[in-house]
Structures are given as C-alpha cells and as structure tokens.
C-alpha positions as CSV (number, residue, x, y, z in Angstrom):
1,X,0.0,0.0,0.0
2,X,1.6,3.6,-1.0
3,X,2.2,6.2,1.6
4,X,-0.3,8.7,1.4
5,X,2.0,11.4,2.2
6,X,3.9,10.7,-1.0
7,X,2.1,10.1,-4.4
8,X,2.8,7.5,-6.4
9,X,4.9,8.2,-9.7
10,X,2.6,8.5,-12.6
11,X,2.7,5.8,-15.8
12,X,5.8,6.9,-17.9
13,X,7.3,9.3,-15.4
14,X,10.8,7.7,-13.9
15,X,10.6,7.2,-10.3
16,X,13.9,8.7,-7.1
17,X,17.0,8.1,-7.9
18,X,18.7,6.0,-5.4
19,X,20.5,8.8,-3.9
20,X,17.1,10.6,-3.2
21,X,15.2,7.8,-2.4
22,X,18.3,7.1,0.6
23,X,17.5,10.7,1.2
24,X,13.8,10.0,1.5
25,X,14.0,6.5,3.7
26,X,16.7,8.8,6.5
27,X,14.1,11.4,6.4
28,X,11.5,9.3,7.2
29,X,13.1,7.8,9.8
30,X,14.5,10.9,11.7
31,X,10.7,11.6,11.4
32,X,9.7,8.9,13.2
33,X,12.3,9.2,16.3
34,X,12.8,12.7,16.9
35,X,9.9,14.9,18.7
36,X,9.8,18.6,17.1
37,X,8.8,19.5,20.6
38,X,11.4,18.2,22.2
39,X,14.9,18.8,20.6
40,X,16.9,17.4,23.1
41,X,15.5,13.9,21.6
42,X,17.6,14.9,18.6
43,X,20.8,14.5,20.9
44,X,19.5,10.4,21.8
45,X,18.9,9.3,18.5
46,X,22.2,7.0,16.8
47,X,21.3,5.0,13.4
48,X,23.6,2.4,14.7
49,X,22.0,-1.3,14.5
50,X,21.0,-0.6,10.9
51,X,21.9,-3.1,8.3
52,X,22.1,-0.6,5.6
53,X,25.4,0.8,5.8
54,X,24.9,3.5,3.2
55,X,21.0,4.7,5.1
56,X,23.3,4.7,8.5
57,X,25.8,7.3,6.8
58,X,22.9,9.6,5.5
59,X,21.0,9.3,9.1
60,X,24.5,10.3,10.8
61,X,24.8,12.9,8.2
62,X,21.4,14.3,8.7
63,X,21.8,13.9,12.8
64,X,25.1,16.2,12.5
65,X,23.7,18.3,11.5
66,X,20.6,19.1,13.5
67,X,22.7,18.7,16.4
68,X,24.9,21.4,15.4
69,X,21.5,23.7,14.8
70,X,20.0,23.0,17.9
71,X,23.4,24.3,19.2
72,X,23.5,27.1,17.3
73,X,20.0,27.9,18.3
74,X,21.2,27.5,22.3
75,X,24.1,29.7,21.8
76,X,22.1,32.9,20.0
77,X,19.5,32.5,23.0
78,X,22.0,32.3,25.3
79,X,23.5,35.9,24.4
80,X,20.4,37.7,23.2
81,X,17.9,37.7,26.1
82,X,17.0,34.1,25.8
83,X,15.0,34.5,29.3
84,X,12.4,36.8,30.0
85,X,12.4,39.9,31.8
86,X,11.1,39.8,34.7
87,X,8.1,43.1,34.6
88,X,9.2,44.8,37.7
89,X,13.3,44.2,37.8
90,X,14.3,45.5,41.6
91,X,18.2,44.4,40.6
92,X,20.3,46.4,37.8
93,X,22.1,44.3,35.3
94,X,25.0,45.7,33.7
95,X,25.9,45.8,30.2
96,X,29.1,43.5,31.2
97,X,27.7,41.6,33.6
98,X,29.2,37.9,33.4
99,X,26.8,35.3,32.8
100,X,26.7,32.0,34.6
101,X,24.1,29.9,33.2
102,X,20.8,31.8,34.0
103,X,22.1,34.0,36.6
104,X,24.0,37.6,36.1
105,X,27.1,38.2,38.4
106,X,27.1,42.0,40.1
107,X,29.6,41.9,42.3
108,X,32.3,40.1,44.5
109,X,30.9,39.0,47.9
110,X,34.2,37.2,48.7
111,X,36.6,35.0,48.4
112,X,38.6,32.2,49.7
113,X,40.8,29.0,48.9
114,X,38.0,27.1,47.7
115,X,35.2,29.4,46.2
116,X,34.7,33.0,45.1
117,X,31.1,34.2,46.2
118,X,29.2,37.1,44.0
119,X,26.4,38.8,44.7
120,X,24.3,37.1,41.5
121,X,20.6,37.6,39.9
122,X,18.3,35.2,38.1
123,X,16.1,38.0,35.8
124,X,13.6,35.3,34.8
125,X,12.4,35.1,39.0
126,X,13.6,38.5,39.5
127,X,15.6,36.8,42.3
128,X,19.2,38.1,44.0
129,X,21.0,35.3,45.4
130,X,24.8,34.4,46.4
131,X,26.8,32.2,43.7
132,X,29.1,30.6,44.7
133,X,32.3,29.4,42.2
134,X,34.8,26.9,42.2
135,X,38.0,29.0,40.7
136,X,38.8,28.2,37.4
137,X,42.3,26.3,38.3
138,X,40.8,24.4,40.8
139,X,37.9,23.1,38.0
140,X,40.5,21.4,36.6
141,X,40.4,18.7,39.2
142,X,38.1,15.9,39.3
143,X,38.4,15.4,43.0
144,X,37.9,19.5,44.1
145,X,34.7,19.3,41.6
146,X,33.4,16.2,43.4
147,X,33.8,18.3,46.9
148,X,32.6,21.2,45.6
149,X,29.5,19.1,44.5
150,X,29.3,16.9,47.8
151,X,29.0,20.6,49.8
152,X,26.1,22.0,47.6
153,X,24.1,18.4,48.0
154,X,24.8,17.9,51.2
155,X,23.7,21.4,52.2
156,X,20.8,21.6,50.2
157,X,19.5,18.3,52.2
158,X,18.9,21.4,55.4
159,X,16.2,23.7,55.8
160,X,16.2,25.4,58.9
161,X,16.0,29.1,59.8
162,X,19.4,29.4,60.9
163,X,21.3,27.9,58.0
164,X,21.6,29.1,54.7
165,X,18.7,27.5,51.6
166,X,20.5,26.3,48.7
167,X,18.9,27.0,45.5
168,X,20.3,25.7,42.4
169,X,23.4,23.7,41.0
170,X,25.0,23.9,38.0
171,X,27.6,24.1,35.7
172,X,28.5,27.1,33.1
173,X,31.8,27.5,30.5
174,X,33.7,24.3,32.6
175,X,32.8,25.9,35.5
176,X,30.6,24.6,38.9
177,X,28.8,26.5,40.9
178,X,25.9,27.2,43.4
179,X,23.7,29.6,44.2
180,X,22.0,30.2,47.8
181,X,19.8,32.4,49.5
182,X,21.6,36.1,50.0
183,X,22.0,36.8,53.4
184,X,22.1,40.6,54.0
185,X,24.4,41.4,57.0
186,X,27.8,40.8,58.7
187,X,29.8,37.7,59.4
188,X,30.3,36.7,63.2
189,X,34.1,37.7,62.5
190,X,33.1,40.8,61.8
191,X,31.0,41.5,64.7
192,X,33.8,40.4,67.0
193,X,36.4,42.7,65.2
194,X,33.9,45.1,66.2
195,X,33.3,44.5,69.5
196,X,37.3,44.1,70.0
197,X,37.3,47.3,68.8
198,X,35.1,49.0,70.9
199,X,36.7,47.7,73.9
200,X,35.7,45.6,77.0
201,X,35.0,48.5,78.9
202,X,32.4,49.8,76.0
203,X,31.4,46.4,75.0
204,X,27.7,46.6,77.2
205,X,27.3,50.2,74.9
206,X,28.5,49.2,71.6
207,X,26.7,45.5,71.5
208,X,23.2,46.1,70.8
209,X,24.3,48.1,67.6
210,X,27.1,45.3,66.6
211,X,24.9,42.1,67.5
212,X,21.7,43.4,66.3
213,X,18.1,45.1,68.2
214,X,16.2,41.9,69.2
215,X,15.1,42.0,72.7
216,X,15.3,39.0,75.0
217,X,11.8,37.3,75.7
218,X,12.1,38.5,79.2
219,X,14.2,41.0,79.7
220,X,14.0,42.5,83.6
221,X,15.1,46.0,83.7
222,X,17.1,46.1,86.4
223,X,19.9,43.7,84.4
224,X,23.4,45.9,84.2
225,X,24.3,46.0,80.1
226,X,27.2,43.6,81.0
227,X,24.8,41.1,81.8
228,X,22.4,42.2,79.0
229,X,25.2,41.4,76.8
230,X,25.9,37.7,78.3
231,X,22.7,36.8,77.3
232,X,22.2,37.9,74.3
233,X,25.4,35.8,73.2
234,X,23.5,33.2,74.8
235,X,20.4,33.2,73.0
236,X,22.5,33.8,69.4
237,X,24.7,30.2,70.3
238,X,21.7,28.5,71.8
239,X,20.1,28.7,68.2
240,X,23.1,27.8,66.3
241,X,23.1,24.9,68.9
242,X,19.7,24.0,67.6
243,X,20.6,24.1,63.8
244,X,23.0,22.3,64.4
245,X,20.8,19.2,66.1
246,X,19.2,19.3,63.3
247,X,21.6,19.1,60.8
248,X,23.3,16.4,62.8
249,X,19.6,14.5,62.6
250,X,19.7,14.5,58.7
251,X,23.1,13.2,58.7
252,X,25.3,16.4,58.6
253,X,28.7,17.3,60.2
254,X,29.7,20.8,59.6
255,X,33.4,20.0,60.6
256,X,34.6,24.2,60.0
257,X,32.4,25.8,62.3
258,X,33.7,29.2,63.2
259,X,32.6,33.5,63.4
260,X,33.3,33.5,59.6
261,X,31.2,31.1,58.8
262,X,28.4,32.1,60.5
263,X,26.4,35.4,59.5
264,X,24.1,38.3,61.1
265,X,21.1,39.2,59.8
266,X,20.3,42.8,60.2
267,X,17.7,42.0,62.8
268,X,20.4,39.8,64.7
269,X,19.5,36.4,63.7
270,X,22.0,33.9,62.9
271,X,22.6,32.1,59.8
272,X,25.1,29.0,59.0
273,X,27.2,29.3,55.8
274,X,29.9,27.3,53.9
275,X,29.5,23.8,53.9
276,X,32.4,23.1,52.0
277,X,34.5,20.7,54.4
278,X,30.9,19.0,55.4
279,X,30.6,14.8,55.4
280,X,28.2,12.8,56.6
281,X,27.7,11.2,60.0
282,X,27.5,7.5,58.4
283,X,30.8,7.6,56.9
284,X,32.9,4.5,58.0
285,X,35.7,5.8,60.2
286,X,37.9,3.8,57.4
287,X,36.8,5.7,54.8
288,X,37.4,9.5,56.3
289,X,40.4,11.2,57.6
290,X,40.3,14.1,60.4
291,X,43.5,15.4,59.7
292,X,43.6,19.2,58.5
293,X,39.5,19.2,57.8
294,X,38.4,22.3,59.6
295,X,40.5,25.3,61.6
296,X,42.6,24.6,64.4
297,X,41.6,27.4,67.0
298,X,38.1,25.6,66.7
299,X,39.2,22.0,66.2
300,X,38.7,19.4,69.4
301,X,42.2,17.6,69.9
302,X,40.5,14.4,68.5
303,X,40.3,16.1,65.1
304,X,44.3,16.2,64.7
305,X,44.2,12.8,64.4
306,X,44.7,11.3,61.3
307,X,41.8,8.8,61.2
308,X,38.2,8.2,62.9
309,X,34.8,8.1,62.2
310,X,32.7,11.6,61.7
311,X,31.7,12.5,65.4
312,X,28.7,15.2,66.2
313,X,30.9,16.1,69.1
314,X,33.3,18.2,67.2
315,X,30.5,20.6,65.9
316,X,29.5,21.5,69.8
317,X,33.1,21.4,71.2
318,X,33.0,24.7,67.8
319,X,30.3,26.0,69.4
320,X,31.9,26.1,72.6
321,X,35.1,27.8,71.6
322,X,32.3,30.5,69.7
323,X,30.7,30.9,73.3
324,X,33.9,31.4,74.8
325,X,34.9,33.3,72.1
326,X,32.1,36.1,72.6
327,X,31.8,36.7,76.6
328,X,35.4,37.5,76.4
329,X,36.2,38.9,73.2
330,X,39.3,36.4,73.1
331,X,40.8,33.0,72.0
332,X,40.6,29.9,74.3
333,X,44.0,28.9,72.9
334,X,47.0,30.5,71.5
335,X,50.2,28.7,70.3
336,X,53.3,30.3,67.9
337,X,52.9,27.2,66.1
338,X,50.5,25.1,65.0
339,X,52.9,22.3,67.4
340,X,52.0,24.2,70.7
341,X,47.9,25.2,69.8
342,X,47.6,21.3,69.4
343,X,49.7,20.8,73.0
344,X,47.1,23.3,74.1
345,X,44.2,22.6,73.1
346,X,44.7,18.5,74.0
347,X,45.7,19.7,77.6
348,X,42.3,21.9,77.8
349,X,43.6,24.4,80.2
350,X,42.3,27.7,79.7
351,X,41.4,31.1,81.7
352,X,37.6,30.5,82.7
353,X,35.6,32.7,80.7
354,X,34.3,34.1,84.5
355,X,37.9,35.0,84.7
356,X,38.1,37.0,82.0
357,X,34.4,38.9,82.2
358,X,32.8,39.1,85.5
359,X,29.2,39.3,84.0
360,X,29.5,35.6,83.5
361,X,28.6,33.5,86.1
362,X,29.7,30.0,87.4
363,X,26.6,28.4,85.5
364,X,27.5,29.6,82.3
365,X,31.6,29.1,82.8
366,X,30.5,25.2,83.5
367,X,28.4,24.6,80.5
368,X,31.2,26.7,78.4
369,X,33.6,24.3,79.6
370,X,31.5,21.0,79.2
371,X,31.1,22.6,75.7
372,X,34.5,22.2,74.6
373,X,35.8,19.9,76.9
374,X,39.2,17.8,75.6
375,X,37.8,14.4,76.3
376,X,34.7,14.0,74.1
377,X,32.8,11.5,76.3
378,X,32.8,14.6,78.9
379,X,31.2,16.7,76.4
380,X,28.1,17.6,75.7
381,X,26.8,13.8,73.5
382,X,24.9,16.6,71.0
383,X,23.9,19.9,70.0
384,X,20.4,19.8,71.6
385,X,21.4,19.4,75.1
386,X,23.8,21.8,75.1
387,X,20.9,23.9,73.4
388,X,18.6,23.0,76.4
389,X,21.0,23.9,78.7
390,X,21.7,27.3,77.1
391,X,18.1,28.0,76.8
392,X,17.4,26.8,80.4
393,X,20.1,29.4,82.1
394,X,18.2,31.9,80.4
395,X,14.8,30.9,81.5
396,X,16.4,30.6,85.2
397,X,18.4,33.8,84.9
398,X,16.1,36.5,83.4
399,X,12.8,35.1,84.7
400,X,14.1,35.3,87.9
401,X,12.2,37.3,90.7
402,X,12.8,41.4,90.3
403,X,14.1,42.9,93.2
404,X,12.9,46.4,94.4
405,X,14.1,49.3,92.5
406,X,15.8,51.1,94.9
407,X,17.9,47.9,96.2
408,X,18.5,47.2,92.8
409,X,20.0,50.7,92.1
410,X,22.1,50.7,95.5
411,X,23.4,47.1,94.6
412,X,24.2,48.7,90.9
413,X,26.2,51.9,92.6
414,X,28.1,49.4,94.7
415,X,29.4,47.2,91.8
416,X,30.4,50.5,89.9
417,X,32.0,52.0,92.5
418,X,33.2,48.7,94.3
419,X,36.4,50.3,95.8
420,X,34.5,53.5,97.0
421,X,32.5,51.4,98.9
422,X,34.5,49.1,100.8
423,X,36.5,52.4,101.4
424,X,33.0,53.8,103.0
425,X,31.5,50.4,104.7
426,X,35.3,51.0,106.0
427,X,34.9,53.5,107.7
428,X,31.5,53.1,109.2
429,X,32.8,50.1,110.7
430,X,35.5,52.5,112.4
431,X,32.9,54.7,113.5
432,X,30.5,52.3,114.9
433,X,33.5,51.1,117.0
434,X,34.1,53.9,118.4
435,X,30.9,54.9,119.5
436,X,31.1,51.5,121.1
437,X,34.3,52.4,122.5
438,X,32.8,55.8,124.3
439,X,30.0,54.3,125.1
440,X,31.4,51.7,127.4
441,X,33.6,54.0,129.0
442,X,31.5,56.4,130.4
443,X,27.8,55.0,130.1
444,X,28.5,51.8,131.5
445,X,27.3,50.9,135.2
C-alpha cells in the first residue's frame, strides 16, 4: 500500500534516484524518532543497528547536522535575552555583567581557597542570590569538583531558619557552581572585630548596635548591660546549637564551624554558611580522615588525628570555643605554632571565661567548659542538650524574681563603684566602733 504522504509516480514518469530515495527512507526515519517539541531527543537518537550501511551514513549525516543547529539555536538564545524579563526588575544588570548559566554576576561578595562568592541575579524570577564558584584552576580537578558538589548536596538536604537555603546547582563555561539564599548582613568575624574594637570596657554600649536590636523574651530592667550582653550571646549560640541538632539529625557534620562562617542578619538572627568541608555522620571511620579538615583554634584535639569516624561532638566542642569566644572577646588557645595550639588545646587548660568577664557567672563558665571539653565523652553527647541547657540558664536567669528598684540601684552603685565602697563600709565600721568604745567607758554601770 503507498504512503499517502507521497504520491505515487505516474505511468511513464521515472521514479527517485537511489541517492534521493536514501534521502527520503533517512528522512522518514529521523521523522519517526525525533519529537519537534522536544529537541533534546535529537541528541539520543544513533542510526547504529541498521543493516544498511549507506541509510546509517545519510542518518549520521542528517543527525550532525541538527545537532549542530539546535546548538546554534542555544548559543544565540544564550546571548540575546534568551529568558524573559522579569516586569518589575528590583536588581540592575550591567551591560558587562558575566553570565553564569541563568544567573547575572554583580559583584564580588568574597573569596577564599575554595570558592569566590558574588552577589548574582536570576532575571527570569527577579531573584538576587549568592553564587558561589569553584576558581577556574581548581575546576580542573576531578576530585575538588566532586567536593565542591558533595557541599552543595549535602547542604541543600537542610532547611532550617538558621542555615543558609540552597537554590540551584550547576555548571556554566567548565565551571561549577551554586547559588544560595543572600544573606544581608555581617559575618560573626566581623562582629567580633567590632566589639574588639570598641573595647571591653564599652562592650555593654556598643553590642546592641554590633549584635543586632532583638530583645530577650524577658528581659528585667534592672539587668546591668554587661549582663544584658551575656545573654544575648547566649540566646545567638543556643540557636546555632539548635541548627545544628538538626543538621546532625539529617546526617550532617559541619566539621569548619567558626565566626566567619556564621552570618548576622540585620535584625540579629544567625545564619550558618559554607559547607564546603561537610561529610556525613554515616561515613565509616575507614573511609574519612580528620586530619587538617576544619580550623585549628576551633578543632577538638580528637580532630588532629589522622583517622576516625565523623563525630557530632566536634560541631559542639566549635560551638563552645564560639561561646567562649564572645563573653570574652578572646581565644581559648594561642600557640606560635601550630605544634603548641595542638599541645594546648589536647591539655584543655584555659582562663575561665568568668575569669576574664565578670558578668559571666559560674553556671555559664560550666556549660562553656562541658562545651569544649578535651575528652569528648565529657562533652556535651549533642547539640540539643547543650541547646537546652543554654536555653534553660536563660529561663532561670532573666525570669528570675525582680528585686525592688531602689535595692537594685544601690546594689548597681556598689558594683560600679566597688572600691569607694569598701573604702566607706570601711569607715562606718571604724565609726561604729568607736561609738562603742565611748559608750562603754563612760555610760556603762
């Protein structure tokens, strides 16, 4: 039976040459296989398998060449506004923006050994995110790639309001990258070079504009700014604590936990960044190492060594050193080398934080130091008790009763002026005496 599509050759008219009737048979069957709707089905199609060596050459001929086209077509959308405009653009694209697949890069964030982060926009959602790119040396190496790609899946696994949302993958001109949700506000690090800045003795003034405006849940009046201070740091680390629980649940060791990797939001909440030396919690302890991953000053001693299985424990003992770190504006450990911080930091001895900033109490020194205890079976077992525990000083300490104002204030004047006092409870003591003194010489019987 004739095709219907193509009428029969009349009486005395020659029918195709064999050339166009080759032609004709590869037509038809690039007709049958490839979807018009769908041209990335031109890209699975191979006319190997066919018995006709000469209709395999014309299909590979004909396929060559629509895979070249659709190519072509990709490029000239690619450069000439392939994506629509979003109707009410809020970011400004510059005429030499760089393009990274669909997003347009407007400006360096940072940078580091493993990643440059820009400030990036996707015009087709109107959306302003963080990309973040593997450098172009390092792209060059299978196993930095497979990192690079193990951080972006392993953080986009976590949704929780105190870590970063990962929103896309992908890969542009031989080159990974990222994008995640842009954070708008100042890294940990930086609020601490601030606060160093300001000074201890200005720290209770300067912190409510460096750490942000939120008020405590309760938050008695009668609380010196010192104090006020304390617990504010303890709320901020009792909340990382809790993001950290429950990335530990799905799975998740941070491993580089530190004030640059942990960013502000304008309103004070924190947010958890930078993945990159993540694993997971069910990794055979033969198939990690410990050595290097993470940075020393927050590094338990067990994470020098050179082998052993991913441990939740080395997130909190972080966490610990942060706490420590922001009651006294200062270091646990210090070493010239890296040789003596290890020597350190494996002997755990330290200057209580209460030694260091008399605003923090005996309560809070202990659970700093069962925070980053050496010996990990005397630390906290996980994030969420030493979360509760956080959260529970604060219940205890600013739901406490409120003494009477005027106590209060005298009990404030004396801690301010602590040596003017003793000087004058001194001397009323002297006094007193005296008047004893007199008394039982001449008014006794």
């Amino acid at each position: 039976m004739p095709d219907e599509r193509e009428p029969a050759a009349r009486p005395g008219e020659a029918g195709p040459s064999p050339s166009e009737a080759r032609d004709l048979a590869a037509f038809r069957w690039l007709e049958e296989r490839v979807n018009p709707l769908e041209p990335e089905s031109v890209f699975g199609c191979s006319a190997e398998g066919l018995s006709d060596s000469d209709l395999r050459r014309e299909i590979d001929s004909q396929l060559a060449g629509l895979r070249y086209l659709e190519q072509a077509l990709g490029s000239i959308a690619g450069t000439s506004g392939g994506d629509p405009e979003p109707l009410v653009p809020r970011a400004a694209i510059p005429g030499n923006a760089q393009r990274m697949g669909n997003y347009y890069l407007l400006g360096e964030l940072g940078r580091g050994a493993m990643g440059l982060v820009y400030r990036a926009v996707h015009p087709a959602l109107d959306r302003e995110v963080a990309l973040k790119m593997l450098p172009p040396h390092i792209s060059l190496i299978p196993e930095r790639v497979e990192w690079f790609r193990k951080e972006a899946f392993l953080a986009a696994r976590l949704t929780h309001p105190a870590i970063a949302h990962i929103h896309d993958v992908g890969c542009a001109n031989d080159n990974w990258f990222y994008t995640m949700e842009l954070i708008r506000g100042r890294s940990l690090a930086a609020v601490l070079s601030a606060l160093r800045a300001a000074g201890t003795d200005r720290i209770a003034e300067a912190h409510l504009s460096i750490l942000g405006t939120r008020p405590l849940e309760i938050e008695p009046a009668f609380l010196r700014p010192e104090r006020r201070y304390v617990f504010h740091v303890v709320r901020l680390v009792a909340e990382l604590a809790d993001a950290l629980e429950y990335a530990h649940r799905q799975g998740v060791l941070h491993r580089d936990l530190k004030p640059a990797n942990i960013v502000l939001t304008k309103g004070g909440h924190p947010k958890i960044t930078d993945f990159g030396l993540a694993t997971r919690l069910d990794v055979p302890a033969d198939e990690t190492t410990r050595m290097g991953i993470g940075t020393p000053q927050y590094m338990p001693p067990e994470a020098f060594e050179v082998e052993g299985a991913p441990d939740a424990r080395q997130d909190v003992y972080a966490l610990g050193v942060i706490l420590y770190e922001l009651v006294t504006l200062r270091l646990p450990y210090d070493g010239n080398t890296l040789g003596e911080l290890m020597q350190a930091i494996s002997r755990g001895e330290h200057l209580p934080a209460s030694a260091l900033n008399h605003a923090v109490d005996r309560e809070l020194t202990s659970d700093i130091r069962k925070a980053m205890h050496p010996d990990p079976e005397s630390r906290y077992p996980n994030a969420g008790r030493l979360a509760q525990d956080l959260e529970r000083y604060l219940a205890g300490k600013t739901g406490s009763v409120i003494p009477p104002p005027m106590l209060a204030r005298l009990l404030r004047r004396i801690r301010r002026h602590l040596w003017k006092s003793i000087a004058i409870a001194v001397s009323i003591l002297a006094v007193v005496e005296l008047l004893i003194l007199v008394w039982s010489l001449f008014f006794r019987d």
